[in-house]
C-alpha positions as CSV (number, residue, x, y, z in Angstrom):
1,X,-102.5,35.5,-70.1
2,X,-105.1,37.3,-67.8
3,X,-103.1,36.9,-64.8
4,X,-100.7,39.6,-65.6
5,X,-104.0,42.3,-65.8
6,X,-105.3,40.5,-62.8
7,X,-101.9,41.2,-61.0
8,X,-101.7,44.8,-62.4
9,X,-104.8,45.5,-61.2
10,X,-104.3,44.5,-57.6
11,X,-101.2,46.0,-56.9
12,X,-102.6,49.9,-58.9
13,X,-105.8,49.8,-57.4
14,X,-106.4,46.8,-55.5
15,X,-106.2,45.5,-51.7
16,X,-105.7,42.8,-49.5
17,X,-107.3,43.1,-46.7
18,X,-107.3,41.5,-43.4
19,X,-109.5,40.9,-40.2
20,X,-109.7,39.7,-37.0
21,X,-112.2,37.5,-35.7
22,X,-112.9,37.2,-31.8
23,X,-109.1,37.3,-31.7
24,X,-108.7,33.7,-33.0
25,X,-109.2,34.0,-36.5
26,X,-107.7,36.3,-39.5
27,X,-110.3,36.8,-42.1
28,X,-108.6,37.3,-46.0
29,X,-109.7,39.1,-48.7
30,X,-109.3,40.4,-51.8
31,X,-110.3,43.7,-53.5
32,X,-110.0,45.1,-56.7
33,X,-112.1,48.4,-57.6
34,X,-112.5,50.7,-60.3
35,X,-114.5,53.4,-61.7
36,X,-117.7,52.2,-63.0
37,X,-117.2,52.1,-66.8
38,X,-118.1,49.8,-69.8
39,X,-114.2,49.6,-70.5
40,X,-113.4,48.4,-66.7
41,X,-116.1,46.0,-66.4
42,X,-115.5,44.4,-69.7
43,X,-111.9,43.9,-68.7
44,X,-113.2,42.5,-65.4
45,X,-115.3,40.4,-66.5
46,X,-113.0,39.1,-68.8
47,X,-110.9,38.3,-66.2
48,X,-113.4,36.8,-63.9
49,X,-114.2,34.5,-66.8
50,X,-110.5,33.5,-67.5
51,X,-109.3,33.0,-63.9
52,X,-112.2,32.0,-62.7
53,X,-113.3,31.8,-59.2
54,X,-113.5,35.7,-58.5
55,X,-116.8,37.6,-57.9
56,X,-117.9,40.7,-59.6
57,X,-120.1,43.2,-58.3
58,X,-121.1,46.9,-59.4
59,X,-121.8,49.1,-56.3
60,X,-122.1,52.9,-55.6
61,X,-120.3,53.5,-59.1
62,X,-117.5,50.7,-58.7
63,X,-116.9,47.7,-60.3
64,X,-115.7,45.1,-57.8
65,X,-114.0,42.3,-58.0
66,X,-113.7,40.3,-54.9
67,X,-112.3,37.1,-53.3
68,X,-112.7,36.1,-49.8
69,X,-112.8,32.5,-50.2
70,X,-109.3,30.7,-48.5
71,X,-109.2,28.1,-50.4
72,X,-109.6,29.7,-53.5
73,X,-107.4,32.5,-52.6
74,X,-104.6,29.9,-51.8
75,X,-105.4,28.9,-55.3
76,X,-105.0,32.2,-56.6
77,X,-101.7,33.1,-55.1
């Protein structure tokens, strides 16, 4: 049910971000970040609960929600 928001969100005002490593390995993540509201960190932490595995952070104003883990972004695609 969440997934749809989660999806939303990622493709408005989300990333996916990518890094090279010593030119051997690609590093994933992803990004999701919003104005620092009541209203947006309720709904992210809603969705943190219902998915899962994602990580929420408020920083310089935003609320974050990150992945960076493989496995679990495997899981999450």
């Amino acid at each position: 049910m969440f997934l749809p928001y989660f999806i939303g969100l990622l493709e408005g005002d989300g990333s996916i971000q990518v890094n090279q490593w010593k030119q051997r390995i690609l590093q994933f993540r992803i990004v999701i970040k919003l104005k620092q509201t009541p209203l947006n960190y309720a709904l992210c932490a809603t969705i943190k609960q219902h998915i899962g595995f994602l990580n929420l952070h408020v920083r310089h104003g935003y609320v974050l929600l990150i992945q960076d883990n493989q496995k679990k972004l495997h899981k999450l695609i």
